[in-house]
N, C-alpha and C positions, 0 to 999 in steps of 0.2 A: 734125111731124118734118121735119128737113130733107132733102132730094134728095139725097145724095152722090153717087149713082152714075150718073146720067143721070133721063132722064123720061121718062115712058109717053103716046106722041103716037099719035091713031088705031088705039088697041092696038098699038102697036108700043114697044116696051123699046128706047129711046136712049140708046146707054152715052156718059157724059162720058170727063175722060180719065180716073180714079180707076177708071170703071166696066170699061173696058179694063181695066187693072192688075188688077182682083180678077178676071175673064174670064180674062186670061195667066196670071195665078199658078195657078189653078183648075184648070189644063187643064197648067202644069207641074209641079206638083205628083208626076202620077206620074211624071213621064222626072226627078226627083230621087230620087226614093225610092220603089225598088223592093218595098215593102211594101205598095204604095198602088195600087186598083186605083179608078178614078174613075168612075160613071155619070153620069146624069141633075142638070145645074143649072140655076139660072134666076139672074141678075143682077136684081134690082129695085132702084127709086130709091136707099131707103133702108138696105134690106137685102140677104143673098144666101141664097139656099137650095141645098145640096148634098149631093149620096149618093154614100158614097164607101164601098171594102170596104176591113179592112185584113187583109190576108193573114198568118197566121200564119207565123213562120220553122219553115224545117226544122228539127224536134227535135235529128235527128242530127248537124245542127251544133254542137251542143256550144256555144250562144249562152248557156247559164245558166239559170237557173229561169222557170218562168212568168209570175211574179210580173214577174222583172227582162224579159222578154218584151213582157208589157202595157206595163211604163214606157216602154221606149223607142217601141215603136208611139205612145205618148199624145204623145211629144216628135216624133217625126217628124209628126204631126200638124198639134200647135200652128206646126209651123216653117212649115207653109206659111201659116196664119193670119196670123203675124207678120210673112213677106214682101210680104203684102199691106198690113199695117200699118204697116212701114217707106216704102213706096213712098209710100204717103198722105201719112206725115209730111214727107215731101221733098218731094212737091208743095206742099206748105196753108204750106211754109219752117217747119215747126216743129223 
């Protein structure tokens, strides 16, 4: 598998510049979307692992059913996934 993200020198996690970009998006994540509360990640070579909470909206907002609830939480999600996705692709020039 290839390195995307940096490499692991003396136990230490070297972020390239891609590995940055998922590190920034990671961590801006919740100052875009206030549903999003972010713990504990680790950036690795190839991969990234992250725990994130997504905060239920106030019912008494009047936002819609639960159902319509969950969708938009799963989209505010993937959005930050794909900012990191887009950044990639603008580096690699695709």
């Amino acid at each position: 598998m290839r390195n995307l993200f940096g490499t692991i020198t003396e136990s230490h996690m070297r972020l390239n510049s891609l590995g940055r970009i998922v590190q920034e998006e990671w961590l801006r994540c919740a100052d875009v979307r206030e549903s999003i509360e972010l713990d504990s990640y680790v950036v690795m070579p190839n991969h990234f692992h992250g725990i994130l909470m997504i905060n239920a909206p106030d019912p008494h907002e009047g936002i819609g059913s639960e159902g319509e609830q969950r969708i938009a939480l799963q989209v505010q999600t993937l959005a930050c996934l794909a900012a990191v996705e887009g950044q990639q692709q603008i580096l690699s020039g695709r």
